[in-house]
C-alpha positions in Angstrom: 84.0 91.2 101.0 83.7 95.4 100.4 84.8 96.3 97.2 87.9 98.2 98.0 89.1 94.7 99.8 88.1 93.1 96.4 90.1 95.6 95.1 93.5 95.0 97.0 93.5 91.2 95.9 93.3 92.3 92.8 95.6 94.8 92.8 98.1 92.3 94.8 97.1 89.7 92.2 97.5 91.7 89.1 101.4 92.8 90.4 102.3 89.5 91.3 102.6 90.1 95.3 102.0 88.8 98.3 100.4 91.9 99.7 98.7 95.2 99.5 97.1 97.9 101.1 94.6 100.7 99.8 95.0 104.1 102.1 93.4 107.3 102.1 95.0 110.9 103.0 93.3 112.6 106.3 94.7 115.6 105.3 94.0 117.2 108.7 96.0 114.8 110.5 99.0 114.5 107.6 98.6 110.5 107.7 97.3 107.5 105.2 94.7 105.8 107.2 94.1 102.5 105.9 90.7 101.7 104.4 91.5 97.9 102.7 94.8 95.3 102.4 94.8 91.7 101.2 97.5 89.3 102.1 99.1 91.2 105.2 99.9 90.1 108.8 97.6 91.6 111.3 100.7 92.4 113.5 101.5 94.8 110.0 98.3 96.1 109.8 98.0 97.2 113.7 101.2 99.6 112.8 97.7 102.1 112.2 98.0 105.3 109.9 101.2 106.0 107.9 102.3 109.6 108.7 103.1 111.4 105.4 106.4 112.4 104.3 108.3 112.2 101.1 105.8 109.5 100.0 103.0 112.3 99.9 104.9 114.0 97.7 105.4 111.6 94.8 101.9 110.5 95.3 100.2 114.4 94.8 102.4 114.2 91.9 100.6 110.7 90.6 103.5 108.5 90.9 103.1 105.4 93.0 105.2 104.7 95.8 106.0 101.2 96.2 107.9 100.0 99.1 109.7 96.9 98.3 110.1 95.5 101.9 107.6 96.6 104.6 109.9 95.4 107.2 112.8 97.3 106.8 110.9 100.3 105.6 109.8 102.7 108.5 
């Protein structure tokens, strides 16, 4: 196990959910590429990178963005 995928079962643990991933900004490319996740489907995980929008925004701020269902999210 790397330590960032210690890391999301921790994090996943600590919060008291089922999942969670640990992405990186590729500024270049404007997306979140994933680097670790604990507790997710691998048809979720083969979505590949995020492309950034408002979430980049909150998160350059420092605020965590949580997205409450993955499913319904796009």
């Amino acid at each position: 196990m790397t330590v960032t995928s210690r890391i999301a079962r921790l994090t996943a643990e600590a919060a008291g959910v089922k999942g969670c991933t640990l992405r990186l900004l590729n500024q270049k490319e404007g997306r979140l590429e994933l680097i670790a996740s604990h507790g997710l489907s691998d048809r979720y995980l083969q979505k590949g990178p995020i492309d950034v929008d408002r979430s980049l925004t909150e998160s350059l701020k420092g605020v965590p963005v949580r997205i409450r269902d993955v499913t319904a999210d796009a």
